[in-house]
N, C-alpha and C positions, 0 to 999 in steps of 0.2 A: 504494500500500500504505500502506502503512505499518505499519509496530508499533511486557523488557528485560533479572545470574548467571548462572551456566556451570554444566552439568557436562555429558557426555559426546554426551547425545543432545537437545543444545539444537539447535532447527531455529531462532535466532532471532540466530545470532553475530550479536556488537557491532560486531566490526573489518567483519565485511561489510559491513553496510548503513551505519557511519560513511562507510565508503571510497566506496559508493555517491553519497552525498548529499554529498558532500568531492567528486567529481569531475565530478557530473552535474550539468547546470542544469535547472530544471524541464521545460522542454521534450525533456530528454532521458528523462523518468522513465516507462516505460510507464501507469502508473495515474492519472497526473499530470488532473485537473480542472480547465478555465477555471471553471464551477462546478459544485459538488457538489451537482446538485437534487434528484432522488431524496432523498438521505441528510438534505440540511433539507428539506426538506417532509413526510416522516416523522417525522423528529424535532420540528418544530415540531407536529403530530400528535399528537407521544404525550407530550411533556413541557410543563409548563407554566414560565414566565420560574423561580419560584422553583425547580424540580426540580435537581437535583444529575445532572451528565452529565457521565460521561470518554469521549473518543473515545481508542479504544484502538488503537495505532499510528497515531495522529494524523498523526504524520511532519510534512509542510511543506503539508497540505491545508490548504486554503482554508475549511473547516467551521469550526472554532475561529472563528475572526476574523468569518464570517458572523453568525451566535450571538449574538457579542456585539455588534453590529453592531445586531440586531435587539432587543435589550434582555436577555438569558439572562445572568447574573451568577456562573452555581456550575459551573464549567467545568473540565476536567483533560484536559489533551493528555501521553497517552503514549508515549512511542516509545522502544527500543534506542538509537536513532541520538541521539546527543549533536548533532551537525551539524543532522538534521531537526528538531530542539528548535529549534535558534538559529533556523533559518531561520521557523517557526512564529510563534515570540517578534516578529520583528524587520516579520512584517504586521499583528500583532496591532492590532486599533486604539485608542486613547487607552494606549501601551504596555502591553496587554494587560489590561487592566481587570476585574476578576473572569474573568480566567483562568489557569489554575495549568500550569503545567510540569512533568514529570517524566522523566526518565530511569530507563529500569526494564526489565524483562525478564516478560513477562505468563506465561510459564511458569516463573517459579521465585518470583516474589513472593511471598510468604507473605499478604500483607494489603493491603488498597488502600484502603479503609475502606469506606463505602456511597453507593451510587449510584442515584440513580431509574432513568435508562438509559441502557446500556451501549451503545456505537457503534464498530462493524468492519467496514471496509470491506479486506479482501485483506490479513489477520494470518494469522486462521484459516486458510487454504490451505496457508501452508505448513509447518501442522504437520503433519509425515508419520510423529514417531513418536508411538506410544499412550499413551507417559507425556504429553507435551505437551498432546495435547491433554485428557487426565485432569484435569491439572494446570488447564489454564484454563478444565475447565467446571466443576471444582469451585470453584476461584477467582470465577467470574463468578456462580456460586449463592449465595457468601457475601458478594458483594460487592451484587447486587440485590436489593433486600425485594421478599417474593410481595407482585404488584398492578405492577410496575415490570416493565422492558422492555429487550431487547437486542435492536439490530437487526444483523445481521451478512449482509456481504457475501461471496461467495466465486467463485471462477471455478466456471461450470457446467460439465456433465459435455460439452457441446462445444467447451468452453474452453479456454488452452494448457496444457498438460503441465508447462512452465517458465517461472519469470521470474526476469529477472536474475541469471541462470544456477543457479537452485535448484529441484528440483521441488517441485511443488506436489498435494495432493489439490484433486480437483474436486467439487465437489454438486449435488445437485439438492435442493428444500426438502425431501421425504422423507429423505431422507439423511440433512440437515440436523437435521431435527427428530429422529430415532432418534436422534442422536450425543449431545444435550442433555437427552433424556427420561430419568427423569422430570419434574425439578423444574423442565423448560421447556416448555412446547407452541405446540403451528405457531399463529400466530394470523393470518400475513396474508405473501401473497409472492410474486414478479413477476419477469421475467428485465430484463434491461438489455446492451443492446450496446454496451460502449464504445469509441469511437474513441480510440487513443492520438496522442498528440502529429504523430505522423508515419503517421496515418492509418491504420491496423490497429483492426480491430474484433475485440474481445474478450468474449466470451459471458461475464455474471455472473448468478450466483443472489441474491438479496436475500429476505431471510426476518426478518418480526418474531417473537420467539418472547418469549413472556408467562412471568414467573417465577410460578409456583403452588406450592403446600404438596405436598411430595412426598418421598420417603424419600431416603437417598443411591442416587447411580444406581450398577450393578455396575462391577465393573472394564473390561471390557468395553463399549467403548461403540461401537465401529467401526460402520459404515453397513454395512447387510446387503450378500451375497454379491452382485456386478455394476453397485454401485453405484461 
């Protein structure tokens, strides 16, 4: 996963996922990546060395560090977890060198600033209430200029129900792209099986969704009936 303020119908508590990443070693982390290929090879894809990219709920993935690695300098790893911060920070390589840190809460943020594109791999999921997820595709519209790109990950509709003891909504890229329209559209998207650390394989949806000139979306954005 990974994913930062409170208030009542936060799906995103800090003390959880601190105590998380405070007790588990990476190999104990369901979504945990030897490496994250999919998520760079897309991203090296769609952004160019100078574009500006937060992966959002960064957490302790291996993405950040890769990036830079490969030469990407305008970098922001997000996450709740103070703990998946540090541990982020501490592979970074030449101590993290054009990569930026933050501690934050992507449903109650008021402003992130601007981003070419936007990177989620297993946040999104577990927003299960409607303010949340209101909150961060309106956050994620103000945060991408139309022409730039969010790729986001989520567990598919055969995917688990729970993780880390919180439920989660599932999708599929229709789903996916209702939730976001208008000011996002489906531009490209694949499923992915992944093996967790201790061998379970987890159904994800992966969908790139293109920011375009479009009104605000209604309040209502939930994924049609059966999805």
């Amino acid at each position: 996963m990974s994913g930062a303020g409170a208030r009542a119908s936060n799906t995103l508590p800090r003390r959880h996922w601190d105590s998380v990443y405070r007790t588990r070693a990476e190999d104990e982390l369901s979504w945990h990546q030897d490496e994250p290929k999919l998520s760079l090879r897309w991203v090296e894809a769609l952004a160019a060395k100078s574009d500006r990219i937060i992966d959002v709920g960064g957490g302790s993935s291996l993405l950040a560090s890769r990036l830079g690695a490969a030469g990407y300098r305008r970098l922001l790893v997000l996450d709740v977890a103070s703990h998946a911060i540090e541990r982020s920070k501490a592979r970074s390589p030449s101590g993290g060198k054009g990569i930026r840190f933050r501690v934050g809460d992507v449903t109650s943020l008021p402003s992130l600033g601007r981003f070419d594109l936007w990177h989620d791999r297993a946040v999104f999921h577990f927003l299960t209430d409607s303010r949340d997820r209101h909150h961060y595709v309106d956050l994620a519209a103000r945060t991408v200029p139309v022409g730039g790109h969010l790729i986001l990950a989520t567990f598919s509709n055969d995917g688990p129900a729970r993780c880390s003891g919180l439920p989660v909504a599932r999708y599929d890229a229709t789903a996916l792209a209702h939730v976001f329209r208008p000011r996002f559209q489906l531009s490209k998207s694949t499923t992915e099986s992944h093996r967790t650390p201790w061998g379970t394989v987890q159904k994800f949806t992966y969908v790139v969704l293109s920011r375009v000139r479009g009104g605000r979306a209604s309040p209502d954005r939930d994924p049609p009936a059966g999805r």
